[in-house]
N, C-alpha and C positions, 0 to 999 in steps of 0.2 A: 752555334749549331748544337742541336741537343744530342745526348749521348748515345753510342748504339744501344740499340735493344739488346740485353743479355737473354739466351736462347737454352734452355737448358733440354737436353736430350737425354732418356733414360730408357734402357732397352734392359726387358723381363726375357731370361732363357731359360728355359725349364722344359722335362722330359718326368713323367709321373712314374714312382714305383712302380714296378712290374710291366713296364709298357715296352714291347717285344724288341726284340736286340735290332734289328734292320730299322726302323722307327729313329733313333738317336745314330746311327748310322749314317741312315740317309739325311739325316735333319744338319750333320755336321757336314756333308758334304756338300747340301743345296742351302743351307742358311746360314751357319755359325759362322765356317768359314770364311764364303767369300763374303758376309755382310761384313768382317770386322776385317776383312783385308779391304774390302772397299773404304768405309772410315777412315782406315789410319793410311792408303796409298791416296785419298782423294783429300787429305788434312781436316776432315771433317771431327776436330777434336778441340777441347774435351768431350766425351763423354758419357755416361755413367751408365752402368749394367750390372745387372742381377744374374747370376746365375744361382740357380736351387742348385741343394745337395745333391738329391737322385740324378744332376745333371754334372756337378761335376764330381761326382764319385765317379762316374762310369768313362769321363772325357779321361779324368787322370790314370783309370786304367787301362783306360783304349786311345787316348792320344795325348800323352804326357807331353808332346813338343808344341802342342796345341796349344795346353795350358800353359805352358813354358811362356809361349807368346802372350798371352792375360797378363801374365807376370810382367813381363817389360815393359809392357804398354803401360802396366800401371804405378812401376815403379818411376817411367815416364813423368806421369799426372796426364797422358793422354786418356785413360781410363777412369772412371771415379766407381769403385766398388761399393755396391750396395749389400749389406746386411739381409737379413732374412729370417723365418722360423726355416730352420736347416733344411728339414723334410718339406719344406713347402704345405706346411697346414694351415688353418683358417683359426688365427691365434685368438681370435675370441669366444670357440668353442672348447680351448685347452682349459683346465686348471691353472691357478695362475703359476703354478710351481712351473706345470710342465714349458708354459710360453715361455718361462726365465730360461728353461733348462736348453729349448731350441733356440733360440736367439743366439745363447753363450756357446753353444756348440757352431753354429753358425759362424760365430764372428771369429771366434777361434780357428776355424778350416782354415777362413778365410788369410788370418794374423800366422799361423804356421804356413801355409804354401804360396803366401806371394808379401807378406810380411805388412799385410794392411789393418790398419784398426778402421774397421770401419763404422764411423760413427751415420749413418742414415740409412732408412730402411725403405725395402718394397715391402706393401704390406697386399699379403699374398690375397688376391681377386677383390682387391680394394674393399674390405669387408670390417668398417668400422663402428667400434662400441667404444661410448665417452669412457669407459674405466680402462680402456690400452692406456692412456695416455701415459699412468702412471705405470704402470710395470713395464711400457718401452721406454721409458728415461732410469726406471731403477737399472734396467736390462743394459744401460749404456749406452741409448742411442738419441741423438740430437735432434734428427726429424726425419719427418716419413711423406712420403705422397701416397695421397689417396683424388678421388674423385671432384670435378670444381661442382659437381651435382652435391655431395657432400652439403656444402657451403650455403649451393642455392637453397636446398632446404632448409636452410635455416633463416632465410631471409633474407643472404648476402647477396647485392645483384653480380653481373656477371661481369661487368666492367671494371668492378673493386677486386677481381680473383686473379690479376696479374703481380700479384708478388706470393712472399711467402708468410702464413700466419703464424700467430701464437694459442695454441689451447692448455688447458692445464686440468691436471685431476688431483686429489688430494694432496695439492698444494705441487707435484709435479711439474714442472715445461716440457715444452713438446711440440717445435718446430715443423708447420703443416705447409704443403707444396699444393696446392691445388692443380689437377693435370686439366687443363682445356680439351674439352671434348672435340672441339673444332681443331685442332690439330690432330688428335686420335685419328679423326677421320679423314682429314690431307692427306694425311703419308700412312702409308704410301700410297692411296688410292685416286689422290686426284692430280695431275697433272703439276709440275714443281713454280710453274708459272704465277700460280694460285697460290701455293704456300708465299712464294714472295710479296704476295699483293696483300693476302692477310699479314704476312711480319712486319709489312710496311704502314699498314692500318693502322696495327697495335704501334709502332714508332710514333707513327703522327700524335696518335692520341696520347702523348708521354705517358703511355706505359713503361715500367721498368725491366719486366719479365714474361719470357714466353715458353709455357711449363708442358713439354711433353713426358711422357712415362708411357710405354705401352709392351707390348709382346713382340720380342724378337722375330718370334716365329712367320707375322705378317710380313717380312722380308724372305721371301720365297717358300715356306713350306705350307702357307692357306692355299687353297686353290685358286689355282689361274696366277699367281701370285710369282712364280718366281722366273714366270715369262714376261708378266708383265714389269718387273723390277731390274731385270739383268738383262734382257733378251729386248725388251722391247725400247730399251733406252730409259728407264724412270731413274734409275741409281744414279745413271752418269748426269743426266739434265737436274737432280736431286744434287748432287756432289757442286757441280756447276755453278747452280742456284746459291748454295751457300759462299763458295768462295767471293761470287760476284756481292753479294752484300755484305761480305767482311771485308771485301777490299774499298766498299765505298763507303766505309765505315757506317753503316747501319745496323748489322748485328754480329752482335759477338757472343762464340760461343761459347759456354760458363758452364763450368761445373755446379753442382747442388751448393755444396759445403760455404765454396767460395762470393755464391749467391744470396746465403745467409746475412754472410759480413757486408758487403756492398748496399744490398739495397734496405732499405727500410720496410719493415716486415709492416701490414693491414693493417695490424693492430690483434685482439683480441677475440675469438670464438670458439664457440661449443659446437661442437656438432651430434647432428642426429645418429644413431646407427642408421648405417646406410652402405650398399654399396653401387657399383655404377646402371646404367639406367637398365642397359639387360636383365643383368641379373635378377633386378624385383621382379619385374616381369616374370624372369623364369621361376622362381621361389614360389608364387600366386598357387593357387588351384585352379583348374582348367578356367572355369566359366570365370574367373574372375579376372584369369589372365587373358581370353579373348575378348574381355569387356574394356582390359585396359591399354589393348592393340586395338580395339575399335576405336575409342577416345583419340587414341596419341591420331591414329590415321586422318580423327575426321580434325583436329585443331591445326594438324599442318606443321611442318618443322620451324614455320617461324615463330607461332604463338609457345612450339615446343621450346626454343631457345630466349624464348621471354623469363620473366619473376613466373609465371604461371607453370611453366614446366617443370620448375622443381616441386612444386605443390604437388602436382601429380604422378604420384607415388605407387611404386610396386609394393612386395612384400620385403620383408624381413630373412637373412640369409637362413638362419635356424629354422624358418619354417623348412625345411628342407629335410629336414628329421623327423617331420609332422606327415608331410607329403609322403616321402619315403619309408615307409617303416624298414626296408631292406638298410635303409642308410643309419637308420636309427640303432638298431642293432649293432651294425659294424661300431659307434660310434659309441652305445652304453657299454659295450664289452670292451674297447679301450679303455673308458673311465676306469671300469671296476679294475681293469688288470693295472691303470695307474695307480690308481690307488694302492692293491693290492703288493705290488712294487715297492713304494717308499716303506710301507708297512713291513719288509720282509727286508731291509738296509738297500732296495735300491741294486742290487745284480749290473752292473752294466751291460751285458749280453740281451738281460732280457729288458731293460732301458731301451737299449738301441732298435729293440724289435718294433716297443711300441711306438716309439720314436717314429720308424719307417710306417707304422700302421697309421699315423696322424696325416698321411698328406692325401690335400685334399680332393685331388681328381673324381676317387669315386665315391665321393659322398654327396655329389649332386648332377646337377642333369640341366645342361641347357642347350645350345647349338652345337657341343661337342657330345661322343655318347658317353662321358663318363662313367655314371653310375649302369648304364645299360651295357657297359665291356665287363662281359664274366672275366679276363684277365686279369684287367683291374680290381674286381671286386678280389678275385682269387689272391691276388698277391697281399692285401691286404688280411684277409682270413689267414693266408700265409703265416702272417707275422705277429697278427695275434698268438695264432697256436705256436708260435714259436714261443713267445713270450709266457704264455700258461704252462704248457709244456714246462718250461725251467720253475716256472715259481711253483707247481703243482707237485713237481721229482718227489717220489718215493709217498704221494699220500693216495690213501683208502678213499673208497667210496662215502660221497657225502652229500647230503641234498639240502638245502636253504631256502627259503620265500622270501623271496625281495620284490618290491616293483623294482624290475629289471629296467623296463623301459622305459619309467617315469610316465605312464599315462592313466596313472590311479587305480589300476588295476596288478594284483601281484602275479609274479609267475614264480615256479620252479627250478632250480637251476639245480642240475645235479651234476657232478663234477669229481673225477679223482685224475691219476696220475694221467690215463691212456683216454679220456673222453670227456668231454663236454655237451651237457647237452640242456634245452632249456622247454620247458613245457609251459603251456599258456593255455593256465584252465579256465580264463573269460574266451578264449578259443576255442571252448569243447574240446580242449584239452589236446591242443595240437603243438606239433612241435615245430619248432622256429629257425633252433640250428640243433647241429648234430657235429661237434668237430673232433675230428681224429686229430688226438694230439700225438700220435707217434709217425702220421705222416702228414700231420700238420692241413688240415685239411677240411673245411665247413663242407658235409655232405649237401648240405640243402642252402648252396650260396645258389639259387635260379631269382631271378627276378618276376615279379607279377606282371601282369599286362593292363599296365597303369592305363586308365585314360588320359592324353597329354592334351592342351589347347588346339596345336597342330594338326590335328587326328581329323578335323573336318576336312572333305573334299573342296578342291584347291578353288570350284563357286562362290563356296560360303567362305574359305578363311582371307582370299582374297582381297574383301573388301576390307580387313583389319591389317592383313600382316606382308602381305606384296611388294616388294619392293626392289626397284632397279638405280643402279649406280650410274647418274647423269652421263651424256654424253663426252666423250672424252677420257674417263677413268677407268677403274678397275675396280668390280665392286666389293665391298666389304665383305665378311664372311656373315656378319648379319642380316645383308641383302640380297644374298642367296634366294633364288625363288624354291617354294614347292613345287614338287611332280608328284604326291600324293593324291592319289583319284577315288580312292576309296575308302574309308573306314575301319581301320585293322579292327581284329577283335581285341574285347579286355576281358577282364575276369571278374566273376562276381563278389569273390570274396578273396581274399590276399593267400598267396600260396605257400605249402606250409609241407610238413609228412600229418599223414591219417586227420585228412578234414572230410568230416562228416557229413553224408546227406539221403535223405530219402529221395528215388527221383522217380519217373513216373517209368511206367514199365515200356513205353517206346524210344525209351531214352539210347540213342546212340553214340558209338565214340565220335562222329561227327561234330555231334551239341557240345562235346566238351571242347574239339578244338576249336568253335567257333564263336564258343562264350555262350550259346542257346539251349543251355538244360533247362529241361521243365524242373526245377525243384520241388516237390513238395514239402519237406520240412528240410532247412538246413541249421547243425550245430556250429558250425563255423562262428556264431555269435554268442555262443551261449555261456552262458557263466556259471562253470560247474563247481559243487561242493568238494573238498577231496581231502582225503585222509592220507597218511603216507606211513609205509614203514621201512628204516633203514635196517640193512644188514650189512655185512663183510663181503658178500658176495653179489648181491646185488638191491636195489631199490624196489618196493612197488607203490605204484601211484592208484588210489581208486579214486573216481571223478562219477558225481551225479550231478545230472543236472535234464531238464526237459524231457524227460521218460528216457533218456540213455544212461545204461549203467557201463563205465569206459575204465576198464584195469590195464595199466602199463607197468611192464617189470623189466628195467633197465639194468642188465647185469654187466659187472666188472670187466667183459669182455666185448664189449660196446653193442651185445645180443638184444633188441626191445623183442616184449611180444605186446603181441594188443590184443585185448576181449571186450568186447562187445554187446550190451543184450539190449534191444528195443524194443519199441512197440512196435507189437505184429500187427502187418495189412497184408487184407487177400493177395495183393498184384503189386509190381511197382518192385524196384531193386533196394538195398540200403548196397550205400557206396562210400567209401573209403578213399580219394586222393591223395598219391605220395608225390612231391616234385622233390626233385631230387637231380643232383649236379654232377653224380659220381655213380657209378654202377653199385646197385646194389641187390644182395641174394632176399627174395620177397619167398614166402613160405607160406601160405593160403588156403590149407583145406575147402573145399567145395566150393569156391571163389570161380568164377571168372573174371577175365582181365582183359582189360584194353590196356595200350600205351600209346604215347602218340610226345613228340615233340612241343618246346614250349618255346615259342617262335614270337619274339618284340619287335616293335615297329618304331624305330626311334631317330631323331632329328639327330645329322652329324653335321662335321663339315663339310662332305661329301653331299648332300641332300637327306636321304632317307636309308639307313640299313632296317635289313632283316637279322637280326639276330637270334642264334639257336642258344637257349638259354641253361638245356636242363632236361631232361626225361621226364613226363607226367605217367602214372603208372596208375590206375582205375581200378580197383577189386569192388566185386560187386557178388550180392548174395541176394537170391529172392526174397523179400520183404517178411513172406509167412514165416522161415524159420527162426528169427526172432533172434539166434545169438551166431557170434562168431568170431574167430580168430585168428590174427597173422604174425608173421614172425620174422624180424627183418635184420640182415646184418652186412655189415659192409664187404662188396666182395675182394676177395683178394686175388691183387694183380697180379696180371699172365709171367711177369718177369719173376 
C-alpha cells in the first residue's frame, strides 16, 4: 500500500494597524476562537498559523488566556508557528536592513511568549522577489510558502508542485512550499466531499504532499462565511472528512518543518517576482486590468489551470506605488524617515513607529478597501509623524530638494520640529502633505477618485469579471458579484491643497463634484521654476511657470499663505482646490468658495462602499483681476 498523503495546513490571522477596536473583537469572537477550538476539539492537527504582530499585540492585551491557549497548543506540536515581518509589511518593498529588523522582532515575540524558534515563514500577500531568498535565510528562517502560480511561471507544471522546493540567492537556501490554489478554493468554499476526492486524486497519483496556506479570516469573518462554516454544517463535515481519511490511512496531517525532513524536496528553482493571481490583476491599471479579466474569462478555468495560465500574468506588486501616488508617499516618507533613523543611532520608539508604518494593508487596493479606509491611511500618517516628531525634537526650520517620490521629478520638503510639509513644483507647485507633527497628523491624507477597472456598469464589466460560486458552495470573496450601475465620478488631476486652474465662467460647484469642469487652463501639470529663501521664522517658495507667478511662505507655526498673479481674461474664474482631511481655518480676501465632500467608490468585501474621504474647499476669483491671496492654518480643536 502506498503511504498517506502528508496534508500540510497553514492558517494567516491578522488584523492591520489602526483598524477599529470592534473589528478584532468581533473577529476573535466569530473566527479565532471557535476556528482553533474546532481544530484542536475535532483533532484536526498538526497545524501551522501565523498570527501578525498588530494581531497579537492587541490578543495579548485583550485576551491573554486566549493566547495562553496558542501557547499550549503549541508547546503541544498541535500548532506549528509561523514567522513573519512583525508588522505585517510586504518585505520586498523594505530596505534590507529593515526586513532583518521585522523578521528578528517577529521571531523574537514569538521565542519570548510561547517559547518558539520559529524557523518558516508566511511571507506576507505572497509577494515574492528572487533576492528575499537571501536575507530570509540570513534572517533565520528555513522556508517559506508562497504561491504554486509562483512556480508555474516559471515553467514548473502543476503536477510537479506537490512537494516542497529548493531556491537559493547569493549562494543562500531557502526551502519553498508551493500552496495549491485548488485547495485555496475548497475550503472552505466547496462542500468537504470534494476536498476528499481531490486528496484522494492527489494519493492515487503518488503525490507526496498537499500544501494549503491561506487566511484565517475565510473561516467565518468573509461574508456569508461564518454561517456557512459553523452554522450550516461545513466545519463539522470538514472535521469529519479529515478524520475519516486519517483513520483509513490516506492522509496524514503534517506539519511544514516535519515535511521538510520526510519527503524529498523538487528539486531546484528560481522564481519570478510574483504574487498570487488576484493580486496582478489588481496592481494592472484599469484598461489593462479589464483586458486581463476579459482573457482569463474567455480561456475558461480549465485552459486557466493549464502551463498557459501561468503565462498569463498580471502586474507587479510595486506597481502599486505607481498606481497610487497616495501609497507612494506613505511609502517614500517611511524610507526617508528609515533612513533617517539608523542615521540618528536608531531611537527605538521611533524604530517601532516606523515599524507599525510598514504594514501593509494601506498601501494597496484590491477586493478589500485598503488603501480607500482613511483609518487606515490615518493610523499610518499616525506613526510616521510619530517617528519624525522624535527624530526632528528641538530642530529649526529647514527646506531640502529631493525627488521625494522617485519619479524624476524633485520636490520640496520643508520640515522642523512642529511640521512637515512637501511641495511639488512639477505640480504647479502644490502641496502633497502637510503633517502636524505635534498632533501627529497628515492634513491632506484624502484620496483621489482613482478610476478603478470595476468602475464600469455591471453590462459591460460582466462579461470580464462575473462570477458565481457552483452549486453546492459558498462563494469566494473573489466571486462576489457587482451591483455597481453606474459610473462613479474621478478626478482630473490628483488631489492635493492650492491645485491650480482657470475654469470657464459657468463653472459650478456641481462640475466639481462630478468630475465635469470645463477647464480652460489647468497648472496641476505644470513644472514650475522656483527659487527659495530660508529663514528662523519661516520659509518662502517663489514658483514660475506657464504665466503663473505662485509665492508660498510657510512659517514656523505651520501658517502657509499663497499669492498668485496670472494671466488676466475678461470672464472665467481662476481657482484654487484645497482637499483636505482635517479642518482647517482658510483666509481669502475677495474669494468666493464652494466646499463639497470628496466621496470614493471602492470595491470591498462587502460589494461596493461610499466613502467620505476629506473636505474639498474651491476659492475662486474673477479671472480679470489678475492676482490673489489665501492664507491657511490648521484649525484648533474644540477640546
Amino acid at each position: 500500500m502506498s503511504p498517506p498523503l502528508r496534508f500540510c495546513i497553514g492558517l494567516h490571522l491578522h488584523q492591520p494597524v489602526g483598524n477599529v477596536e470592534h473589528v478584532f473583537a468581533d473577529h476573535l469572537r466569530d473566527v479565532y476562537r471557535p476556528l482553533l477550538s474546532a481544530l484542536m476539539e475535532g483533532e484536526a492537527f498538526p497545524v501551522a498559523m501565523h498570527l501578525s504582530g498588530p494581531l497579537l499585540e492587541w490578543l495579548d492585551a485583550h485576551a491573554p488566556e486566549f493566547v495562553d491557549e496558542i501557547g499550549r497548543h503549541a508547546s503541544a506540536g498541535r500548532l506549528e508557528l509561523l514567522a513573519a515581518g512583525h508588522d505585517e509589511p510586504i518585505l520586498a518593498v523594505l530596505p534590507r536592513d529593515d526586513r532583518l529588523e521585522q523578521i528578528a522582532r517577529h521571531r523574537s515575540w514569538l521565542h519570548t511568549r510561547f517559547g518558539v524558534d520559529a524557523r518558516g515563514l508566511w511571507l506576507t500577500e505572497r509577494v515574492w522577489e528572487p533576492n528575499l531568498a537571501e536575507d530570509l535565510a540570513e534572517a533565520g528562517i528555513r522556508f517559506v510558502v508562497v504561491d504554486d502560480r509562483h512556480f508555474i511561471a516559471t515553467g514548473i507544471p502543476r503536477e510537479r508542485l506537490h512537494t516542497h522546493w529548493v531556491t537559493e540567492s547569493g549562494g543562500k537556501r531557502l526551502g519553498v512550499f508551493p500552496i495549491d490554489e485548488r485547495l485555496r478554493y475548497l475550503i472552505p468554499f466547496r462542500p468537504p466531499e470534494e476536498l476528499a476526492s481531490y486528496l484522494r486524486a492527489l494519493r492515487a497519483a503518488g503525490q507526496p504532499l498537499a500544501i494549503l496556506a491561506d487566511d484565517g479570516e475565510k473561516f467565518g469573518g468573509w461574508p456569508g462565511t461564518k454561517q456557512w462554516v459553523y452554522e450550516d454544517g461545513w466545519m463539522e463535515g470538514f472535521l469529519g472528512t479529515l478524520r475519516m481519511l486519517r483513520d483509513q490511512g490516506e492522509v496524514q496531517l503534517s506539519r511544514f518543518d516535519d515535511a521538510m525532513t520526510a519527503v524529498t524536496a523538487g528539486g531546484l528553482a528560481y522564481l519570478p517576482s510574483a504574487s498570487y493571481r488576484e493580486m496582478e490583476g489588481w496592481a494592472l491599471p484599469p484598461e489593462p486590468a479589464r483586458a486581463l479579466l476579459r482573457l482569463e474569462r474567455e480561456w475558461g478555468e480549465a485552459r486557466l489551470a493549464g502551463i498557459e495560465g501561468g503565462l498569463l500574468r498580471g502586474g507587479h506588486w510595486r506597481h502599486f506605488l505607481a498606481k497610487y501616488p497616495e501609497s507612494n508617499r506613505m511609502h517614500k516618507l517611511m524610507l526617508a524617515l528609515s533612513s533617517l533613523c539608523r542615521e540618528r543611532g536608531d531611537p527605538p520608539e521611533a524604530r517601532r513607529a516606523i515599524g507599525r508604518a510598514q504594514c501593509n494593508d494601506a498601501y494597496w487596493h484590491g477586493v478589500f478597501g485598503g488603501l480607500y479606509l482613511p483609518f487606515l491611511r490615518a493610523a499610518l500618517w499616525e506613526q510616521l509623524a510619530i517617528a519624525e516628531s522624535l527624530l526632528r525634537a528641538g530642530q529649526g526650520l529647514m527646506i531640502e530638494a529631493l525627488d521625494f517620490d522617485a519619479d524624476g521629478r524633485h520636490e520640496l520638503w520643508v520640515h522642523s520640529s512642529a511640521w512637515s510639509v512637501l511641495i511639488a513644483p512639477a505640480r504647479g507647485g502644490a502641496i502633497e502633505f502637510m503633517i502636524d507633527l505635534t498632533r501627529h497628523e497628515n492634513v491632506v491624507n484624502v484620496m483621489t477618485r482613482h478610476r478603478e477597472a470595476y468602475h464600469e456598469p455591471l453590462d459591460v464589466q460582466s462579461e470580464a469579471e462575473t462570477a458565481h460560486a457552483p452549486e453546492g458552495g459558498a462563494p469566494s470573496i473573489h466571486d462576489l458579484e457587482s451591483e455597481l450601475r453606474e459610473r462613479p465620478a474621478t478626478d482630473q488631476e490628483a488631489r492635493a491643497l492650492f491645485v491650480d486652474r482657470l475654469v470657464d465662467a459657468t463653472t459650478q460647484v456641481e462640475d466639481f463634484v462630478t468630475g465635469n469642469v470645463r477647464v480652460r487652463h489647468s497648472w496641476a501639470h505644470t513644472a514650475m521654476t522656483e527659487q527659495w529663501q530660508q529663514g528662523t521664522e519661516a520659509v518662502e517658495v517663489q514658483l514660475t511657470g506657464d504665466g503663473l507667478r505662485k509665492s508660498i511662505q510657510l512659517r514656523a507655526d505651520g501658517t502657509i499663505t499663497v499669492s498668485w498673479e496670472w494671466p488676466i481674461t475678461e470672464d472665467g474664474w481662476f481657482t484654487t482646490e484645497l482637499s483636505a482631511s482635517a479642518p482647517l481655518v482658510i483666509e481669502a480676501p475677495g474669494s468666493a468658495r464652494w466646499e463639497y465632500p470628496i466621496e470614493t467608490v471602492a470595491k470591498s468585501e462587502r460589494g461596493f462602499d461610499r466613502t467620505e474621504q476629506g473636505t474639498a474647499t474651491v476659492l475662486r476669483w474673477p479671472a480679470a483681476v489678475g492676482k490673489a491671496t489665501a492664507v491657511i492654518r490648521r484649525a484648533v480643536d474644540p477640546s
